[in-house]
MARGUTOR-606457 format. One record per residue (C-alpha): residue in three letters; chain; x, y, z. Coordinates in Angstrom, 3 decimals. Layout:
N
r r=ala; c=A; px=X; py=Y; pz=Z
...
***
This chain:
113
r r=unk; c=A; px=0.048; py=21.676; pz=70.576
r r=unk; c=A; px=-0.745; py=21.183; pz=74.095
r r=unk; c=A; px=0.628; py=21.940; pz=77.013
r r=unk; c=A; px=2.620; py=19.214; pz=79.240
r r=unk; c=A; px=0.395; py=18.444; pz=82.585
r r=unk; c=A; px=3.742; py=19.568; pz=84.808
r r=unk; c=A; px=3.921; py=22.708; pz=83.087
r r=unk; c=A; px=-0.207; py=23.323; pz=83.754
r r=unk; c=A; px=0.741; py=22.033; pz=87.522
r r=unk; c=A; px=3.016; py=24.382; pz=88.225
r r=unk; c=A; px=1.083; py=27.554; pz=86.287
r r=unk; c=A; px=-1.984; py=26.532; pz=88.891
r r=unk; c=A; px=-0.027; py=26.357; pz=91.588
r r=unk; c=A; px=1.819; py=29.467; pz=91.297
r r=unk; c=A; px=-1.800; py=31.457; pz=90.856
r r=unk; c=A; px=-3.547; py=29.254; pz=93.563
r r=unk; c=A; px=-0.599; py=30.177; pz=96.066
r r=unk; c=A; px=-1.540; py=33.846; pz=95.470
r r=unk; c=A; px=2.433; py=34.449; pz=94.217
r r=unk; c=A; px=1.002; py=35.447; pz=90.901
r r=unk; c=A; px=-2.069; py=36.753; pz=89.670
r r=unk; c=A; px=-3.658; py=35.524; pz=86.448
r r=unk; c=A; px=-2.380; py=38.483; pz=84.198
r r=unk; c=A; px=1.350; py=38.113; pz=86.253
r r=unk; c=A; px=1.375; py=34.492; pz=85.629
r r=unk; c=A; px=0.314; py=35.080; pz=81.772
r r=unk; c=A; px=3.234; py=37.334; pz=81.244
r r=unk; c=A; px=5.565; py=35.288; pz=83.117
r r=unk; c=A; px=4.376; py=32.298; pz=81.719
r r=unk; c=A; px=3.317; py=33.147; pz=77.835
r r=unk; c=A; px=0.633; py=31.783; pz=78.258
r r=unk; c=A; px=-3.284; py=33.213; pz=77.286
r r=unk; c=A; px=-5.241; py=34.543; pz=79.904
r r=unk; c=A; px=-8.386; py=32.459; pz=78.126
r r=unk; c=A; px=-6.074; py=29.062; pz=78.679
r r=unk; c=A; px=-4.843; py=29.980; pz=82.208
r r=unk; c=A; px=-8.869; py=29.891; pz=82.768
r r=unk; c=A; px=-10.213; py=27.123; pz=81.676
r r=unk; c=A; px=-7.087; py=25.370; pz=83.677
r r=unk; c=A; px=-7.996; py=27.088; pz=86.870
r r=unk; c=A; px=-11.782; py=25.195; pz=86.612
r r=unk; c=A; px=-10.608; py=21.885; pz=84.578
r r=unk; c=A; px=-6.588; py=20.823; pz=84.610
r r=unk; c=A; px=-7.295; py=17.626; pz=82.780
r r=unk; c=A; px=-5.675; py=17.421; pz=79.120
r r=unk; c=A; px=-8.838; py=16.768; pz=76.860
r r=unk; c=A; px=-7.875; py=13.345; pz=74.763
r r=unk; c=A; px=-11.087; py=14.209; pz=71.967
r r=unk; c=A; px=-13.099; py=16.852; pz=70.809
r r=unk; c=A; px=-16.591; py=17.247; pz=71.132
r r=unk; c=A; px=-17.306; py=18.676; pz=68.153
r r=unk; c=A; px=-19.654; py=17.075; pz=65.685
r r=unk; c=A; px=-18.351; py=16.866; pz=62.038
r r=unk; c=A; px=-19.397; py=19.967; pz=60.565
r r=unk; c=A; px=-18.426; py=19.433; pz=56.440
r r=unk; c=A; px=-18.936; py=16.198; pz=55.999
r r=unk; c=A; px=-22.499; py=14.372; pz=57.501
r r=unk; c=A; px=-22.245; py=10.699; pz=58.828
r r=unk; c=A; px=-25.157; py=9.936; pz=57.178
r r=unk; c=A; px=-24.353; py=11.540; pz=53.607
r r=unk; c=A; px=-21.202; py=9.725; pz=53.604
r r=unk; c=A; px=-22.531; py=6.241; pz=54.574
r r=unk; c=A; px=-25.167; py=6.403; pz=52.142
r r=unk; c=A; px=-22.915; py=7.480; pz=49.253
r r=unk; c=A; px=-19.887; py=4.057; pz=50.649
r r=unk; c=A; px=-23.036; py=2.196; pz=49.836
r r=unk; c=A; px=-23.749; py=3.795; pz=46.651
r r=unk; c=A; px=-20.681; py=3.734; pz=45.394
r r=unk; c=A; px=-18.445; py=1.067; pz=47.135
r r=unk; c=A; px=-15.153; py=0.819; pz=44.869
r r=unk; c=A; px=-15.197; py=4.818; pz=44.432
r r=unk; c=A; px=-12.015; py=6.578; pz=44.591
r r=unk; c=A; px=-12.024; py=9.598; pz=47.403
r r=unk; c=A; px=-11.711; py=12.143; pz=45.162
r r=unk; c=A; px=-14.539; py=10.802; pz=43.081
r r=unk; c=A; px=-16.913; py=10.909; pz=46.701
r r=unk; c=A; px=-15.450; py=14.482; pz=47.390
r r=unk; c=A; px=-16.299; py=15.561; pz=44.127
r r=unk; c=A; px=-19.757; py=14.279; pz=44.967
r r=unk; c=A; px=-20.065; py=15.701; pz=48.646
r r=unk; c=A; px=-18.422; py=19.222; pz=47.779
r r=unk; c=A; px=-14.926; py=18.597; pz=49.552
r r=unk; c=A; px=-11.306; py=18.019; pz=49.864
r r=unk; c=A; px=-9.842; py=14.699; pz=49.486
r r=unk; c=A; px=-8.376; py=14.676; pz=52.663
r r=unk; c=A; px=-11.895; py=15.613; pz=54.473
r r=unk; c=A; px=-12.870; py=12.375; pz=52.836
r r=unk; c=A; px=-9.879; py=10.313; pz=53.973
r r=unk; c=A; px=-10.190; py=11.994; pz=57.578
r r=unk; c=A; px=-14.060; py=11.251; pz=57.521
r r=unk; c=A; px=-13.876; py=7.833; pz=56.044
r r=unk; c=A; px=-11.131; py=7.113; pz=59.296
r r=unk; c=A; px=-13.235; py=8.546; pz=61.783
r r=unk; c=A; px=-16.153; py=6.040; pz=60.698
r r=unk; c=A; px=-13.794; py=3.255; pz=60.577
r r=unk; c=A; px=-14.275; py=2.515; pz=57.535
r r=unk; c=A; px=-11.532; py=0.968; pz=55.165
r r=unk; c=A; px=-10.508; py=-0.323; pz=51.587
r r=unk; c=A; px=-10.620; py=-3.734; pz=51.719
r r=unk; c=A; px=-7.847; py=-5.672; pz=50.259
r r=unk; c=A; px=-7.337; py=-8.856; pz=48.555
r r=unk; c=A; px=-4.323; py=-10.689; pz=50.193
r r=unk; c=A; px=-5.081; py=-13.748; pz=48.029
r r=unk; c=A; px=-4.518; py=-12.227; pz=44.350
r r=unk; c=A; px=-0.868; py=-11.199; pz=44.361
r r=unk; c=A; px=-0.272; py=-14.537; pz=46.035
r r=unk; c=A; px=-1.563; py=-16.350; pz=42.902
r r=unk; c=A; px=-0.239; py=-13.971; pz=40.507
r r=unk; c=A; px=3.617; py=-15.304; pz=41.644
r r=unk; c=A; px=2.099; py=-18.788; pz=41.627
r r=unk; c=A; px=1.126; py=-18.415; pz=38.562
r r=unk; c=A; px=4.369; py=-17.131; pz=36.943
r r=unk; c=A; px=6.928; py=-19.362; pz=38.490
***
């Protein structure tokens, strides 16, 4: 969880003014003295990581999509050594999707009435 920008604001501004020091203002503010830092030299909220994925390569997973198109997840995490979920977070991050047929439960009904 992050912290509102107001709440940053007003930690900064009470260190910058010289009313607090860092360690005062972490006390007073329960906040770390590690996050109270990297505030001080960039008060932006970060909106991504930079992090590369680590557990699950781009490449690996591409290659095994177009290996194995109509493969369940677990089936590919079974495959790469993971976690479902890694898959389904990995799979989102690529943008890739199942692809659905709209037109076959249309014609189903059709067919039955």
């Amino acid at each position: 969880m992050t912290y509102s920008a107001d709440f940053r604001a007003q930690v900064i501004k009470s260190v910058k003014n010289k009313d607090m020091t860092i360690r005062e203002a972490c006390t007073f503010y329960n906040i770390s003295k590690t996050a109270l830092q990297r505030w001080l030299k960039n008060p932006t909220i970060k909106q991504t990581r930079d992090k590369p994925p680590s557990k699950i390569p781009n490449e690996a997973l591409l290659k095994d999509v177009e290996q194995y198109p109509d493969d369940y997840m677990y089936e590919r995490a079974l495959r790469l050594g993971c976690s479902k979920s890694g898959i389904e977070i990995a799979l989102k991050r690529l943008g890739i999707s199942q692809k659905k047929d709209i037109g076959t439960s249309k014609s189903l009904s059709d067919k039955k009435s």
